[in-house]
PyMOL Python script that loads the backbone (N, CA, C, O; Angstrom):
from pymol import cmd

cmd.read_pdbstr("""\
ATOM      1  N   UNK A   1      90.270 125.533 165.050  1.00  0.00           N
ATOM      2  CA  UNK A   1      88.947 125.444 165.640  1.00  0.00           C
ATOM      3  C   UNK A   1      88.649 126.757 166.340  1.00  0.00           C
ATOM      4  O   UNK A   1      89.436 127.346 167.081  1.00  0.00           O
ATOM      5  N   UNK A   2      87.620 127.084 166.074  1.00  0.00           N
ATOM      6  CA  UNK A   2      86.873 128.704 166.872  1.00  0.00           C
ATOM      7  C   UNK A   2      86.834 128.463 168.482  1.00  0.00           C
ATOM      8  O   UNK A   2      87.005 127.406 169.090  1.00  0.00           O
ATOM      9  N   UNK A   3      86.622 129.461 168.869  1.00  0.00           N
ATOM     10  CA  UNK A   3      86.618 129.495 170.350  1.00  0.00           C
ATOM     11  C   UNK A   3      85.231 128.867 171.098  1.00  0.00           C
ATOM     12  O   UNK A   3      85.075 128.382 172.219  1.00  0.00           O
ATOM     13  N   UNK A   4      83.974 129.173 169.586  1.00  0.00           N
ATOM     14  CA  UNK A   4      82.625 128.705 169.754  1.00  0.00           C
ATOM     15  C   UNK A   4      82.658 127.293 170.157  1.00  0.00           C
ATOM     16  O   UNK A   4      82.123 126.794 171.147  1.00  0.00           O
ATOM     17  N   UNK A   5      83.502 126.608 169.073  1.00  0.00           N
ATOM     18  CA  UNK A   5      83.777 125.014 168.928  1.00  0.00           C
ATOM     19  C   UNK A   5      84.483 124.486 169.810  1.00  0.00           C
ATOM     20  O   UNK A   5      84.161 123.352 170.164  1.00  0.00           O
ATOM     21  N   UNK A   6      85.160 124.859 170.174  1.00  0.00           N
ATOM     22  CA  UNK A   6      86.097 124.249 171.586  1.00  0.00           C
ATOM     23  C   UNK A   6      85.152 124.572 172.672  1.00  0.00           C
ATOM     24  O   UNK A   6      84.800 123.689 173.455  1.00  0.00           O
ATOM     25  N   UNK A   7      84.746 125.709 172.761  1.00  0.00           N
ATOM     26  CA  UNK A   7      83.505 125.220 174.592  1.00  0.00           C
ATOM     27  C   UNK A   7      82.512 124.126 174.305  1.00  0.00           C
ATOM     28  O   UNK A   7      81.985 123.347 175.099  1.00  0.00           O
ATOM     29  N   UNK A   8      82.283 124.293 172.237  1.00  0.00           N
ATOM     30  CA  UNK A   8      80.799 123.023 172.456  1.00  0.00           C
ATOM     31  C   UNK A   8      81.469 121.865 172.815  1.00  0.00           C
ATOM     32  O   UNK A   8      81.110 121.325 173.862  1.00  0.00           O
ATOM     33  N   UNK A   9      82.735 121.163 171.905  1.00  0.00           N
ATOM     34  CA  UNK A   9      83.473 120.120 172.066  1.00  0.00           C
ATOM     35  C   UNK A   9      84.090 119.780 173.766  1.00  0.00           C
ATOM     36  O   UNK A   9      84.159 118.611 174.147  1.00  0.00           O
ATOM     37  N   UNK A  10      84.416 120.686 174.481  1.00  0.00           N
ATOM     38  CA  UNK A  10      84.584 120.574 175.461  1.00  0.00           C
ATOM     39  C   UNK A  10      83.411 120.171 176.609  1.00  0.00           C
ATOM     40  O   UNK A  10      83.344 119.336 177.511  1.00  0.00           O
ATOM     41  N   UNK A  11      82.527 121.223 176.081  1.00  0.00           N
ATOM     42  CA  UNK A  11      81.190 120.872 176.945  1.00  0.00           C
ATOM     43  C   UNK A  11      80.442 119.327 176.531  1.00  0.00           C
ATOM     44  O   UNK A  11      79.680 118.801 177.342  1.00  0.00           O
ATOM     45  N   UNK A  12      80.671 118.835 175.524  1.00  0.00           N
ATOM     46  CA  UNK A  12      80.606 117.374 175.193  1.00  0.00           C
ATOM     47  C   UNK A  12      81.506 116.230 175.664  1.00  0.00           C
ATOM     48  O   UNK A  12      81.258 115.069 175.340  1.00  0.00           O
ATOM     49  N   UNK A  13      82.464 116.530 176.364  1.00  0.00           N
ATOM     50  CA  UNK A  13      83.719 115.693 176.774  1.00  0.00           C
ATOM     51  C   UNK A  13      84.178 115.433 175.155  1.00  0.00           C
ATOM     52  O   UNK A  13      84.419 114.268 174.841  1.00  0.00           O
ATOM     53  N   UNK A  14      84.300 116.479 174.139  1.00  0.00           N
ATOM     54  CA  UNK A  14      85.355 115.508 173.242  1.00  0.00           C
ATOM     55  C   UNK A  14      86.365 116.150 173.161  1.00  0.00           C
ATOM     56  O   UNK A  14      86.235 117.366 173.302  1.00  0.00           O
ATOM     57  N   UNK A  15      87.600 115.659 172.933  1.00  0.00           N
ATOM     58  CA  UNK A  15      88.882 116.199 172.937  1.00  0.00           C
ATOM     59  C   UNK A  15      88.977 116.512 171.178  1.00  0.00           C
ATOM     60  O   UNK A  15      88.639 115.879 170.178  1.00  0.00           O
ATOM     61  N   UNK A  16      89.468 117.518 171.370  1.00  0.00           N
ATOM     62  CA  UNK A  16      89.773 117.972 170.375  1.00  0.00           C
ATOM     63  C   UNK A  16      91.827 118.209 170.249  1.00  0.00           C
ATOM     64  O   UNK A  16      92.713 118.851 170.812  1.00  0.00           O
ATOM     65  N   UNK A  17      91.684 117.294 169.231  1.00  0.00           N
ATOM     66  CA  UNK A  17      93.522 117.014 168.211  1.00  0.00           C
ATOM     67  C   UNK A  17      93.792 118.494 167.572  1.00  0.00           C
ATOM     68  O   UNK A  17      93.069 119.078 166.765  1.00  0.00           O
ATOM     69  N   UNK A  18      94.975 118.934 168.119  1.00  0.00           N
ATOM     70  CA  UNK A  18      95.712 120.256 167.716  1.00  0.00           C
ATOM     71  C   UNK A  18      96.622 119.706 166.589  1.00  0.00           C
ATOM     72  O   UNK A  18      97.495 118.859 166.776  1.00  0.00           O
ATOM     73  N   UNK A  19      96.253 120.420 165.105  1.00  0.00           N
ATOM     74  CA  UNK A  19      96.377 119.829 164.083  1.00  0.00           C
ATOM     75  C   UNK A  19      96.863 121.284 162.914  1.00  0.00           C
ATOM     76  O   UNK A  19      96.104 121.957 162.216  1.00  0.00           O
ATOM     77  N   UNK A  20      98.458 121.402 163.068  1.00  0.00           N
ATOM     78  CA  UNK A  20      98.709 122.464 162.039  1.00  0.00           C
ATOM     79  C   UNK A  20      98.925 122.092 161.030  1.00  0.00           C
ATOM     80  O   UNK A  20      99.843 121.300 160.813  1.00  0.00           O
ATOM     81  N   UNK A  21      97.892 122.703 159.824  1.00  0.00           N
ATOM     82  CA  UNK A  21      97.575 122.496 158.899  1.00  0.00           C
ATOM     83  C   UNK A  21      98.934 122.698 157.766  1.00  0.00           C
ATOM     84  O   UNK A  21      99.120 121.935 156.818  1.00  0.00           O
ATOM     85  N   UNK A  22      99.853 123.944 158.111  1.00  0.00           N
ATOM     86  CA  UNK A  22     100.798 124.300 157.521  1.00  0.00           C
ATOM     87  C   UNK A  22     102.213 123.463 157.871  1.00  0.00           C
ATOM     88  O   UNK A  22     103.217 124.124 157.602  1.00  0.00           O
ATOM     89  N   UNK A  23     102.407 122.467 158.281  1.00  0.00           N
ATOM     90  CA  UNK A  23     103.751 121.623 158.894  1.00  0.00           C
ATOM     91  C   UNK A  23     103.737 120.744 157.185  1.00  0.00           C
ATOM     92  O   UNK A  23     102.731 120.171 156.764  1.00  0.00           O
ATOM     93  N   UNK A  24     105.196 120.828 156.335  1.00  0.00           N
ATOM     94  CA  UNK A  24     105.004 120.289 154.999  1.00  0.00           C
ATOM     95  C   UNK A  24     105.069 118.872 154.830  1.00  0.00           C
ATOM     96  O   UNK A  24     104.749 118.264 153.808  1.00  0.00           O
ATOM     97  N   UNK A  25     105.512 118.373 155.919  1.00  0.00           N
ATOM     98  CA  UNK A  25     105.497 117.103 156.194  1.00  0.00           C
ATOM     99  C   UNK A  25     104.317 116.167 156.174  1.00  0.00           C
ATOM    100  O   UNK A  25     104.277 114.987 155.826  1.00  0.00           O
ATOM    101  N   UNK A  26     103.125 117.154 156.740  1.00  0.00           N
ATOM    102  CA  UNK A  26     101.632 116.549 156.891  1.00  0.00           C
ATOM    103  C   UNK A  26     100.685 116.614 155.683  1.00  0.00           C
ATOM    104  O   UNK A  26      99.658 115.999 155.397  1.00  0.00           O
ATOM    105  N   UNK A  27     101.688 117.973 154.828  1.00  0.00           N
ATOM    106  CA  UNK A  27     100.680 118.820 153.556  1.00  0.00           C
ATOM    107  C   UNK A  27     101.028 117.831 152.220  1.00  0.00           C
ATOM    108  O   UNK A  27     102.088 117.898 151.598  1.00  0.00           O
ATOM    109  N   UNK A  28      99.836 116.832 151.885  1.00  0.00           N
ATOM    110  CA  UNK A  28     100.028 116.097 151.176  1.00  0.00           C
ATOM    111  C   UNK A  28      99.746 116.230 149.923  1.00  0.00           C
ATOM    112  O   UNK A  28      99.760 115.288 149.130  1.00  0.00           O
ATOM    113  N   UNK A  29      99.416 117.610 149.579  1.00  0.00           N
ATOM    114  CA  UNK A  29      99.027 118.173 148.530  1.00  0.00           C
ATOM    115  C   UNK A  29     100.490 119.218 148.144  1.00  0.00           C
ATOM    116  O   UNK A  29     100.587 119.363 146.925  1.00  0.00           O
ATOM    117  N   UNK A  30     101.158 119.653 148.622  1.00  0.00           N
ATOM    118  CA  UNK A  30     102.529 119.862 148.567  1.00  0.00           C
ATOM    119  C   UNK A  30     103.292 118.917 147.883  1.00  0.00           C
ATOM    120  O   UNK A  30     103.743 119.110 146.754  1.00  0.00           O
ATOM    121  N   UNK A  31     103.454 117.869 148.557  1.00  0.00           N
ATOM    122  CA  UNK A  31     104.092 116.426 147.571  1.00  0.00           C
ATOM    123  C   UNK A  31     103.679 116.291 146.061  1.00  0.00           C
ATOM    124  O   UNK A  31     104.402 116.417 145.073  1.00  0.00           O
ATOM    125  N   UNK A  32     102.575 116.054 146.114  1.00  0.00           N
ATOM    126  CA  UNK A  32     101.799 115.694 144.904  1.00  0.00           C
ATOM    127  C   UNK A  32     102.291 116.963 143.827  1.00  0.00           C
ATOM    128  O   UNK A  32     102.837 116.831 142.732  1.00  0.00           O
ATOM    129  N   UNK A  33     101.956 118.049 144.435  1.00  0.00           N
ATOM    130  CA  UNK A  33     102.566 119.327 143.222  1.00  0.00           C
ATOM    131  C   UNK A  33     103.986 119.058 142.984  1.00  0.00           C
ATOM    132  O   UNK A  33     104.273 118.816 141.812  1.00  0.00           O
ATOM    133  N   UNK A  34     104.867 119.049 143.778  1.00  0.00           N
ATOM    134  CA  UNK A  34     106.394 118.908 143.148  1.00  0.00           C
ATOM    135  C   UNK A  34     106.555 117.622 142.365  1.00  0.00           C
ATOM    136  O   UNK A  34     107.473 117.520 141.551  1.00  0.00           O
ATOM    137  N   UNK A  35     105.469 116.376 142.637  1.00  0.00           N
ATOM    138  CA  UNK A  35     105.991 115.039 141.693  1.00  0.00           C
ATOM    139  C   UNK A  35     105.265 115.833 140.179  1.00  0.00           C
ATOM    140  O   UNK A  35     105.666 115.508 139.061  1.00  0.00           O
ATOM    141  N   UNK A  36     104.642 116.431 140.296  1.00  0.00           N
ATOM    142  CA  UNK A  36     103.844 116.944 139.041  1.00  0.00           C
ATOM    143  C   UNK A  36     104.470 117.948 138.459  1.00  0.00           C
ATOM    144  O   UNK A  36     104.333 117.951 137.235  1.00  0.00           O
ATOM    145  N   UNK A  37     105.022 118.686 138.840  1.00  0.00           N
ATOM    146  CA  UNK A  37     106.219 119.528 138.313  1.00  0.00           C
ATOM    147  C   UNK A  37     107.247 118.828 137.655  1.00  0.00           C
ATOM    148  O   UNK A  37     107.486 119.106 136.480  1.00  0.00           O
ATOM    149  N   UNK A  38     108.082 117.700 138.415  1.00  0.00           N
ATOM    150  CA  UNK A  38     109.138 117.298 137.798  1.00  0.00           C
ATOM    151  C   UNK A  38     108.358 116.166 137.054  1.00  0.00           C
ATOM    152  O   UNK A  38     109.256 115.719 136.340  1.00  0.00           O
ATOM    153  N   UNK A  39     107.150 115.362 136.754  1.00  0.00           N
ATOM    154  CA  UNK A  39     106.874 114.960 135.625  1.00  0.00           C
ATOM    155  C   UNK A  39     106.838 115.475 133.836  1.00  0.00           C
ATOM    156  O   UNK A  39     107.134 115.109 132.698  1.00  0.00           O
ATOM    157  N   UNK A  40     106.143 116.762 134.763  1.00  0.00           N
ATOM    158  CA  UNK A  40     106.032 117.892 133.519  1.00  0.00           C
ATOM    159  C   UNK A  40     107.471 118.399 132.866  1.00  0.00           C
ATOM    160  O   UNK A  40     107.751 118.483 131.670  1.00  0.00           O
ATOM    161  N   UNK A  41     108.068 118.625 133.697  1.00  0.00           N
ATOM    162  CA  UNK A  41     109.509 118.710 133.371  1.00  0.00           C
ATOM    163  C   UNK A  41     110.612 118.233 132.740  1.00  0.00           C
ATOM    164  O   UNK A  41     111.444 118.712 131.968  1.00  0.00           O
ATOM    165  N   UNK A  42     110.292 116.420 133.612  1.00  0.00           N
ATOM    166  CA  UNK A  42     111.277 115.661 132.341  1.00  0.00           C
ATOM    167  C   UNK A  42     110.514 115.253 131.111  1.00  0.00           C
ATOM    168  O   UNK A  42     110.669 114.175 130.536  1.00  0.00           O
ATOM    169  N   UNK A  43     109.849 116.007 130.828  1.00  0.00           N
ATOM    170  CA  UNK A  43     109.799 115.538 128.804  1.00  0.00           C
ATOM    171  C   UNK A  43     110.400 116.620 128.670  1.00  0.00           C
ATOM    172  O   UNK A  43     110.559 117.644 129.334  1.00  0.00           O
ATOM    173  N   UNK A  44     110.797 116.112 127.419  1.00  0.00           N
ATOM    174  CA  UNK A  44     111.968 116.900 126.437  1.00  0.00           C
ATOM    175  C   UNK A  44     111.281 118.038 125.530  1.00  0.00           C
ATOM    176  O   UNK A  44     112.015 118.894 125.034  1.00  0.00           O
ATOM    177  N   UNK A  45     109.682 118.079 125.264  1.00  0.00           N
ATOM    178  CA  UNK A  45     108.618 119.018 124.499  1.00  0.00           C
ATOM    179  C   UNK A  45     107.864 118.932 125.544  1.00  0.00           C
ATOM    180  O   UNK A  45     106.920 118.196 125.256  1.00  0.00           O
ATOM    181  N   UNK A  46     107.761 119.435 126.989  1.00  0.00           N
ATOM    182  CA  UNK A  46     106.076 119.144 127.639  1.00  0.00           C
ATOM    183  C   UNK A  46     105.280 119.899 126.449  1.00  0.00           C
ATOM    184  O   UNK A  46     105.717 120.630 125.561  1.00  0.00           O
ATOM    185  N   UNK A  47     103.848 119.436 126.759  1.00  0.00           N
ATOM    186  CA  UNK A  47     102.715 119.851 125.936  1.00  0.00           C
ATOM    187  C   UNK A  47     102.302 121.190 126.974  1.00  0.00           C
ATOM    188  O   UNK A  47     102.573 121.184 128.175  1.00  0.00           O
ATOM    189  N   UNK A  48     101.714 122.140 126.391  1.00  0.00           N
ATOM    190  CA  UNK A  48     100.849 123.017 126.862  1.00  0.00           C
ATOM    191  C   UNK A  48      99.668 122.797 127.174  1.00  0.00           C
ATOM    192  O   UNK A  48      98.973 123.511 127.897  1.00  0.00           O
ATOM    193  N   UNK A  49      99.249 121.430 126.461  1.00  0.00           N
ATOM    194  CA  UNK A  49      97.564 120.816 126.606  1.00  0.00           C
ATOM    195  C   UNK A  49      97.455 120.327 128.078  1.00  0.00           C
ATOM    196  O   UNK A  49      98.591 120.235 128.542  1.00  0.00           O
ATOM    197  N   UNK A  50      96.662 120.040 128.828  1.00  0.00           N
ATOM    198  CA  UNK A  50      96.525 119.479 129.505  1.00  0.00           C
ATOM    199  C   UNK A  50      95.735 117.994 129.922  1.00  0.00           C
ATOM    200  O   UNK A  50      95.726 117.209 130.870  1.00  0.00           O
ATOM    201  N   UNK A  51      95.059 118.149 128.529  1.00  0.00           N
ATOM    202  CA  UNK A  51      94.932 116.667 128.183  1.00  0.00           C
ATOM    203  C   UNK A  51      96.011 115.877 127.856  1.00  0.00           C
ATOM    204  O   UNK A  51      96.032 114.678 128.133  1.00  0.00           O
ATOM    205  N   UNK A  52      96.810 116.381 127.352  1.00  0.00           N
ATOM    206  CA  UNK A  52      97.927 116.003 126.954  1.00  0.00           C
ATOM    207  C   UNK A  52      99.049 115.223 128.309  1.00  0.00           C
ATOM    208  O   UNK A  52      99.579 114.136 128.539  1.00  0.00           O
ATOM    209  N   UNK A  53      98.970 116.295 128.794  1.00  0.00           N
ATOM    210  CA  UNK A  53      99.784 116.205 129.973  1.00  0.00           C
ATOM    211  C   UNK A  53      99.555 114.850 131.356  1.00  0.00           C
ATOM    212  O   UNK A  53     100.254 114.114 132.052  1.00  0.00           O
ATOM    213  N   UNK A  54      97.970 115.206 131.102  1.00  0.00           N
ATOM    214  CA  UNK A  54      96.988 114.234 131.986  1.00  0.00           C
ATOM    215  C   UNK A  54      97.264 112.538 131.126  1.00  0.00           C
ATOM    216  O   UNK A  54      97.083 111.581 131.879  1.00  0.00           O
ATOM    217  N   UNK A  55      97.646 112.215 129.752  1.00  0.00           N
ATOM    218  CA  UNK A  55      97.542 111.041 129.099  1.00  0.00           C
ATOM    219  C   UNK A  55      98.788 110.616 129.558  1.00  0.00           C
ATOM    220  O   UNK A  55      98.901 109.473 130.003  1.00  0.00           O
ATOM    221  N   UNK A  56      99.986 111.573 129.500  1.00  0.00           N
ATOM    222  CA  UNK A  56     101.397 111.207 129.711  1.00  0.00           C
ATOM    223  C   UNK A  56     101.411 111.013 131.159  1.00  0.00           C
ATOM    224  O   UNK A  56     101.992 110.025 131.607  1.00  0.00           O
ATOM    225  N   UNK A  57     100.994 111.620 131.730  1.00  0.00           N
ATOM    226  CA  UNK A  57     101.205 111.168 133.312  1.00  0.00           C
ATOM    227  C   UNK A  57     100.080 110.000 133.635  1.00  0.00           C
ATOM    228  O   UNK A  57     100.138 109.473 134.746  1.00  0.00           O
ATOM    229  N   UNK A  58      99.380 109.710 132.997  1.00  0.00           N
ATOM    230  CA  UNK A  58      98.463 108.179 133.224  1.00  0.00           C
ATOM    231  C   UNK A  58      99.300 107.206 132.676  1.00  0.00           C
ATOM    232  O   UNK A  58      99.030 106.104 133.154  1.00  0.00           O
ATOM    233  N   UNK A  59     100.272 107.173 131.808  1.00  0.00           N
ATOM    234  CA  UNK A  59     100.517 106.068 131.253  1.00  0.00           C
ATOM    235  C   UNK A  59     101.776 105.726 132.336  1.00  0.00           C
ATOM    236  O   UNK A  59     102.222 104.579 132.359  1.00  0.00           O
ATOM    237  N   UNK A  60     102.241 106.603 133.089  1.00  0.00           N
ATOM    238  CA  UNK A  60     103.472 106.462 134.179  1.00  0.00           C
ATOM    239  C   UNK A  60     102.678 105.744 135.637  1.00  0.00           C
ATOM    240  O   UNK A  60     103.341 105.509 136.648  1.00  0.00           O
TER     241      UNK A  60
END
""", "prot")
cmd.dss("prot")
cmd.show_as("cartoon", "prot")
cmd.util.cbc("prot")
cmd.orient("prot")
């Protein structure tokens, strides 16, 4: 949050939640890439398609 946003939020009484964006624990888009990696991974031919890729990982 900017320094602008914290005097308005403050000058409103709202508290503002200190929230690091980079902690991997919270980054739930982190997760999602490594299950998608090792999907892609265990086939024995992955496809280069990505339609392809998108049908095989729907049917899981």
């Amino acid at each position: 949050t900017s320094n602008l946003d914290t005097k308005f939020f403050n000058n409103q009484g709202i508290h503002v939640i200190e929230w690091h964006v980079q902690l991997p624990d919270l980054n739930s888009i982190e997760y999602l890439w490594d299950l998608l990696k090792m999907l892609v991974n265990s086939y024995e031919n992955p496809s280069s398609r990505v339609f392809e890729l998108w049908e095989k990982a729907a049917v899981k």
